[in-house]
C-alpha positions as CSV (number, residue, x, y, z in Angstrom):
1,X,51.6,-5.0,22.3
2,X,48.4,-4.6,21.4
3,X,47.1,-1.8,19.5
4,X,45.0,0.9,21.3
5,X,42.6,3.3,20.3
6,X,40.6,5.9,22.3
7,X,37.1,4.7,23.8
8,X,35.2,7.6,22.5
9,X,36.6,6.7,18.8
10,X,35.4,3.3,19.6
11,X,32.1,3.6,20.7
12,X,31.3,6.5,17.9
13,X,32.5,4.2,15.1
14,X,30.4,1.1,16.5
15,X,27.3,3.8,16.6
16,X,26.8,4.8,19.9
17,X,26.7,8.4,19.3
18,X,29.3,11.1,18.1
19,X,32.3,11.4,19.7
20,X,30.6,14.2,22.1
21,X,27.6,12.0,23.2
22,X,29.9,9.6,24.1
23,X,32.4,12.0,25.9
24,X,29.5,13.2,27.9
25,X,28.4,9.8,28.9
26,X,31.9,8.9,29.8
27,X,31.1,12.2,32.1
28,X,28.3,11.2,33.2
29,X,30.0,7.6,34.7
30,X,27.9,5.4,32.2
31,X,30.5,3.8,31.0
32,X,32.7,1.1,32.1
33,X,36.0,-0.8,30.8
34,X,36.6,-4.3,32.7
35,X,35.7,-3.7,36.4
36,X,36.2,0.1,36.4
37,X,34.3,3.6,35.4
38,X,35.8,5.0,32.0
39,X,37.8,8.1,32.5
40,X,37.7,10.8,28.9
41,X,41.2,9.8,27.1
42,X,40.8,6.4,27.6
43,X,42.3,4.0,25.2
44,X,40.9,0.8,25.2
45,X,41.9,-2.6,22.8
46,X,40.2,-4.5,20.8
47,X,39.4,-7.6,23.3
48,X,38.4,-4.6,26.0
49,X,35.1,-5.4,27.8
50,X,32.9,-2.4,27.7
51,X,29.8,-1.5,29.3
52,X,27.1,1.1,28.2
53,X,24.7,1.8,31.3
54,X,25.7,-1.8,32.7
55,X,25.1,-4.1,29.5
56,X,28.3,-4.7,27.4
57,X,28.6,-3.3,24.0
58,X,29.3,-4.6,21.0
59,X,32.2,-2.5,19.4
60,X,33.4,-2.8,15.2
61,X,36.5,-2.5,13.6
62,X,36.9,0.2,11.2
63,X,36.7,-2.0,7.9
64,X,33.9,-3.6,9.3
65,X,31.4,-0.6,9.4
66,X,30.4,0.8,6.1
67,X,29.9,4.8,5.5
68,X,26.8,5.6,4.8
69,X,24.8,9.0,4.7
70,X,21.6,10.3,4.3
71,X,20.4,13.6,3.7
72,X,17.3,14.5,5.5
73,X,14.9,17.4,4.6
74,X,13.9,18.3,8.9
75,X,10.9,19.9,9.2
76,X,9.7,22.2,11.8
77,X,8.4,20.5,15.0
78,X,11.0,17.6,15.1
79,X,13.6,16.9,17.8
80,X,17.0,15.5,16.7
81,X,17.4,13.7,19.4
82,X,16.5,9.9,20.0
83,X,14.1,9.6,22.6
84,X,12.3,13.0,24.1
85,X,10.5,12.7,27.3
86,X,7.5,14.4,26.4
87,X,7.1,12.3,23.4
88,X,7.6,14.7,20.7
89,X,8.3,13.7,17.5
90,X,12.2,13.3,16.5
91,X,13.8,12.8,13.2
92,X,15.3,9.2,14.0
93,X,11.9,8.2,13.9
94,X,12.0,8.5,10.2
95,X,15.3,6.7,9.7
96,X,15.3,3.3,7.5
97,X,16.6,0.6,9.8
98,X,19.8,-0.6,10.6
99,X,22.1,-3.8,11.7
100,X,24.8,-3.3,13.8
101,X,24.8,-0.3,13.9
102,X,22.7,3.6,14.3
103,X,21.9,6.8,12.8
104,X,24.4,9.6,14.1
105,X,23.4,13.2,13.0
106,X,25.8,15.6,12.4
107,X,25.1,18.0,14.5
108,X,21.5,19.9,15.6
109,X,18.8,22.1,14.1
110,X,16.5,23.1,17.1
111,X,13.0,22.4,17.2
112,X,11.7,25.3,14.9
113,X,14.5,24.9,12.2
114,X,13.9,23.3,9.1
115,X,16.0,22.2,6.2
116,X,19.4,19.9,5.4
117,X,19.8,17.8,8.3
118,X,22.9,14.9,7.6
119,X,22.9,11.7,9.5
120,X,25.6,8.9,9.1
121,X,27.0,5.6,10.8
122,X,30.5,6.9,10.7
123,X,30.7,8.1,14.1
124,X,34.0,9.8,13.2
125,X,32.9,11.2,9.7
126,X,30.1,13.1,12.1
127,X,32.9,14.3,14.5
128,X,34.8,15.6,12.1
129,X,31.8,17.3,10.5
130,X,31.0,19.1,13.1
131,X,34.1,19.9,14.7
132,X,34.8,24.0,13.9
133,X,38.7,23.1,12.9
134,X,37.4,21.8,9.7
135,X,35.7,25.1,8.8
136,X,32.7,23.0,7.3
137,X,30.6,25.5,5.8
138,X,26.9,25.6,6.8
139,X,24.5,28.2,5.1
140,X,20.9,29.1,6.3
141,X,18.1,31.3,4.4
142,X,16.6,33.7,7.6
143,X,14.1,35.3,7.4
144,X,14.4,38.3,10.2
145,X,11.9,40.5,11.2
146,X,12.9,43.9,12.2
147,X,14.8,46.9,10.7
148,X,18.8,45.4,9.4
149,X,21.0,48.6,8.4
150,X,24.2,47.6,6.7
151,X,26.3,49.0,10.2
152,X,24.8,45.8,11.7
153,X,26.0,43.2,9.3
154,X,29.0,44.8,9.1
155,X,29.3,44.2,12.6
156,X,27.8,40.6,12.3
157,X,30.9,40.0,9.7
158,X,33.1,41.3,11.9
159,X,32.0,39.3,15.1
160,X,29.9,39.6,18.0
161,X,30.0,38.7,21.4
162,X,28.1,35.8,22.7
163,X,28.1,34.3,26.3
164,X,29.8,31.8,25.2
165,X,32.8,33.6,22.9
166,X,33.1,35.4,19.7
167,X,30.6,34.5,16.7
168,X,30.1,35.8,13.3
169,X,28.9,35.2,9.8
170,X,31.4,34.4,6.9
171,X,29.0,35.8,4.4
172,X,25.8,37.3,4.5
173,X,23.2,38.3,1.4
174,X,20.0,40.2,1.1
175,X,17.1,38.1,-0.5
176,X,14.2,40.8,-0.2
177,X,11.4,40.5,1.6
178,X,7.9,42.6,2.6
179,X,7.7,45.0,5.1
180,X,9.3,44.5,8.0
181,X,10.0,40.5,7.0
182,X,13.8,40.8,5.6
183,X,14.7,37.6,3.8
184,X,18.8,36.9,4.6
185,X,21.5,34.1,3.2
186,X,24.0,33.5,6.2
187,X,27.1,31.7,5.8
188,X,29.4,30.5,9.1
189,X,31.6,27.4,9.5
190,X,30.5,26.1,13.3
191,X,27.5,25.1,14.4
192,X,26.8,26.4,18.1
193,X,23.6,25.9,20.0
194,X,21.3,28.6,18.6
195,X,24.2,30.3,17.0
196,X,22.3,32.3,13.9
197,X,19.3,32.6,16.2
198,X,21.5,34.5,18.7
199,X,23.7,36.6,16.5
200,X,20.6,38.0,14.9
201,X,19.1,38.7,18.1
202,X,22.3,40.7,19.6
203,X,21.4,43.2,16.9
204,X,18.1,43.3,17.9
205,X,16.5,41.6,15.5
206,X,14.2,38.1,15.7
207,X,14.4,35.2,13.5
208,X,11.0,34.3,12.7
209,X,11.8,31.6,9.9
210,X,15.1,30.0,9.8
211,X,15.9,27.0,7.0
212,X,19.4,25.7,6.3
213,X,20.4,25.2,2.7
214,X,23.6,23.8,2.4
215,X,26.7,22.1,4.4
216,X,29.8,22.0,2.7
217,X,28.8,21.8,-1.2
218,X,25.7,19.2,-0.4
219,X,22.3,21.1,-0.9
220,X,18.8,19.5,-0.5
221,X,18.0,17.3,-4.0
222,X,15.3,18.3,-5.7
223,X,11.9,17.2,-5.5
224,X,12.6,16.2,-1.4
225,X,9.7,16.7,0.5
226,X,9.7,17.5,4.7
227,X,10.0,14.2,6.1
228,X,11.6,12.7,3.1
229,X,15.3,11.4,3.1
230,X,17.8,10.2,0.6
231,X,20.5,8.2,1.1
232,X,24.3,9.5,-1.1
233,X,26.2,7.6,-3.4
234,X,29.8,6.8,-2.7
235,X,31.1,9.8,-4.6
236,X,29.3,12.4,-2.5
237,X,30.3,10.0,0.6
238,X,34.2,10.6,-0.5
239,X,33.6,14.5,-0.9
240,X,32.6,14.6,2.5
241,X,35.7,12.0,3.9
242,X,37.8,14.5,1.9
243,X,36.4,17.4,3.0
244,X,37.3,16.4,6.8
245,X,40.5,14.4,5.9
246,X,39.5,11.0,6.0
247,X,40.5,8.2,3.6
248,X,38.2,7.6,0.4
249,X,36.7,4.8,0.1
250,X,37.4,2.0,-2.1
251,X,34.1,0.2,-1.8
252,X,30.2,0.8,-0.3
253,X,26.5,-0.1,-1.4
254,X,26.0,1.0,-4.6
255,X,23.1,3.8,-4.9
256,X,22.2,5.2,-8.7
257,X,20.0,8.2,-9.5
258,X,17.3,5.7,-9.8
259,X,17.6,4.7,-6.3
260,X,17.4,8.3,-5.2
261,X,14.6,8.7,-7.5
262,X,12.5,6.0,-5.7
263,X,13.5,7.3,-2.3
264,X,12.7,10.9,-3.2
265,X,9.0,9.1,-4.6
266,X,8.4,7.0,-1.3
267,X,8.9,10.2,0.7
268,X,6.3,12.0,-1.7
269,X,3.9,9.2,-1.0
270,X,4.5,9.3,2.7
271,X,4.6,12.9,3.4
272,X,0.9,12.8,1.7
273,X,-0.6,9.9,3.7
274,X,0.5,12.0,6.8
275,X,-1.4,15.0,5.6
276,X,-4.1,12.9,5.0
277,X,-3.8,11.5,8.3
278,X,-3.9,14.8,9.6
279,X,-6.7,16.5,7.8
280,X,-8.7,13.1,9.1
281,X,-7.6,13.6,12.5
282,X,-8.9,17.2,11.8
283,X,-12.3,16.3,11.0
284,X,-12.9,13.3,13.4
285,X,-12.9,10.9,10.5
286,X,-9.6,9.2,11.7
287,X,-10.9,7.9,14.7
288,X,-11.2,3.9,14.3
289,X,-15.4,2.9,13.8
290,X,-16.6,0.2,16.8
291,X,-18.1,-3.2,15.1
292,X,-21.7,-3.3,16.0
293,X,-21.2,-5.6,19.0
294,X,-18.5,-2.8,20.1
295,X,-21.4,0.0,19.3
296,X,-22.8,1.3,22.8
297,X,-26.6,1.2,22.5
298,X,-28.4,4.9,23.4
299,X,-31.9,5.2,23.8
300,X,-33.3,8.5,22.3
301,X,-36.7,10.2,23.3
302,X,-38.2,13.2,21.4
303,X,-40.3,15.3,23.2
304,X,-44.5,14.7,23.2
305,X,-46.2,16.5,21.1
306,X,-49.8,17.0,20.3
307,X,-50.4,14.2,22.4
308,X,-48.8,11.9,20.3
309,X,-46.3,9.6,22.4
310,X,-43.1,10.3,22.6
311,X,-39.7,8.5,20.8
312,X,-41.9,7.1,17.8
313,X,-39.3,6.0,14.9
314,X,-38.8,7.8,12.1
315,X,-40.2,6.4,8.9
316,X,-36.7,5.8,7.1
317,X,-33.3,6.1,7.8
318,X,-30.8,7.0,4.9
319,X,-28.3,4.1,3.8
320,X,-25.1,4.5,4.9
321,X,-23.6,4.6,1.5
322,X,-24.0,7.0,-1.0
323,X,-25.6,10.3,0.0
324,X,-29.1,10.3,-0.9
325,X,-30.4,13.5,-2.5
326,X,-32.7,14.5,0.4
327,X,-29.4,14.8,2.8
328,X,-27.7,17.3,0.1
329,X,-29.8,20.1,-1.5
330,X,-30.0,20.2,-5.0
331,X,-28.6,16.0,-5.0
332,X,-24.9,17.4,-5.0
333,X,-22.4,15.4,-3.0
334,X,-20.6,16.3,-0.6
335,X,-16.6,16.7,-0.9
């Protein structure tokens, strides 16, 4: 008899999406086995014929996959999500490419959270990851804006009552702050849509800057811009296999400090030809200049005056070049 494994196993391993993507598209009916829809608990073997939204998939053996991980500094204004209707920005956009296989993120940080965002192409590693039984610590610097006595993080340690069960922080710190701006380390081992966002706000209070810090041990490496991603070596790979209770691995690409190094340095480089970019875009100077066939011709007229005729060119036009002294008082250039 053939050995069997479960569909959803399958399908996040090859690098379809975590094992909850795929249980909801197995919901969803996009998914058949042979000649019929998938049903959740399916267990399927390795000559199974599987279809993702009617085209058949491509599924890998375990050994056949390598682990690999990125960390990912998320900024603010990016979806993680792979394709967003209204054409927003999302962080797989950033993502180096990839053979036979995809980019799963290990879990969510909504649109206006920034900070550690980890994204692998062990489907299971991510489930695992995210899954609450593990207790995988994630922490988060707040900032909340509002009054915070200590009754309310007592409460807030003690657990609250959301709409959709019980929530609380394992550990909470004060980090100052100005005013009415408080500056907060939070500390809870699920990740729940909007979870810090909501707690906070159940004790009246609104999160008006919210960043995470760390999963597990793994903090952002230093010198990692917004936008910027670098990829672990196999030791912090294993920490994380370990963490959840995966085998170690024996093997994987090799990455050294120096390769982080030159990662960390391309994202530098990057992040500043998209400010540039930007600050172009700002000014009007990014948009693209017609050729002079391209050029629309427009016919100007000045006004007659002392019976002179009207539209008489002017003596000299400045070059195009260098800024002549006449179009900058006191012949300083312009910045």
């Amino acid at each position: 008899m053939k050995e069997s494994e479960k569909l959803q196993k399958v399908l996040a391993r090859s690098g379809y999406g975590s094992r909850r993507e795929i249980e909801t598209m197995i919901t969803e009916g996009r998914i058949r086995v042979h000649d019929h829809v998938a049903t959740l608990g399916e267990r399927v073997t390795a000559d199974a014929v599987i279809r993702l939204d009617g085209h058949v998939v491509k599924t890998s053996d375990e050994e056949s996959v390598p682990c690999r991980v990125l960390v990912y500094h998320k900024p603010e204004g990016e979806l993680v999500t792979r394709k967003d209707p209204e054409g927003r920005a999302t962080v797989y956009e950033r993502m180096p490419p990839l053979k036979g296989a995809r980019w799963i993120a290990v879990g969510r940080l909504d649109i206006n959270t920034s900070g550690l965002l980890l994204l692998t192409t062990d489907g299971e590693l991510a489930n695992r990851l995210m899954h609450p039984s593990y207790q995988v610590e994630r922490e988060y610097a707040v900032r909340v804006f509002g009054e915070v006595s200590e009754a309310q993080i007592q409460k807030l340690l003690r657990g609250v009552e959301l709409e959709d069960g019980m929530a609380r922080f394992k550990r909470i710190r004060r980090r100052g702050g100005e005013g009415m701006n408080q500056w907060f380390h939070v500390t809870l081992t699920e990740g729940r849509n909007r979870e810090v966002r909501r707690l906070w706000e159940s004790q009246g209070a609104t999160v008006s800057r919210l960043i995470r810090v760390r999963m597990g041990e793994l903090t952002m490496p230093k010198g990692l811009v917004q936008g910027g991603w670098v990829e672990l070596p196999m030791e912090q790979v294993n920490y994380l296999r370990k963490l959840v209770e995966l085998p170690e691995l024996t093997s994987a690409p090799v990455i050294t400090k120096e390769d982080q190094q030159r990662q960390i340095k391309q994202a530098r480089r990057g992040s500043r030809r998209h400010r540039e970019g930007s600050q172009r875009a700002g000014t009007g100077q990014g948009k693209s200049r017609r050729t002079p066939k391209e050029r629309p011709q427009t016919h100007r007229s000045t006004p007659a005056t002392d019976g002179k005729p009207a539209g008489k060119p002017s003596a000299k036009r400045p070059s195009r070049g260098r800024p002549s002294k006449r179009q900058h008082p006191g012949g300083q250039k312009s910045s």
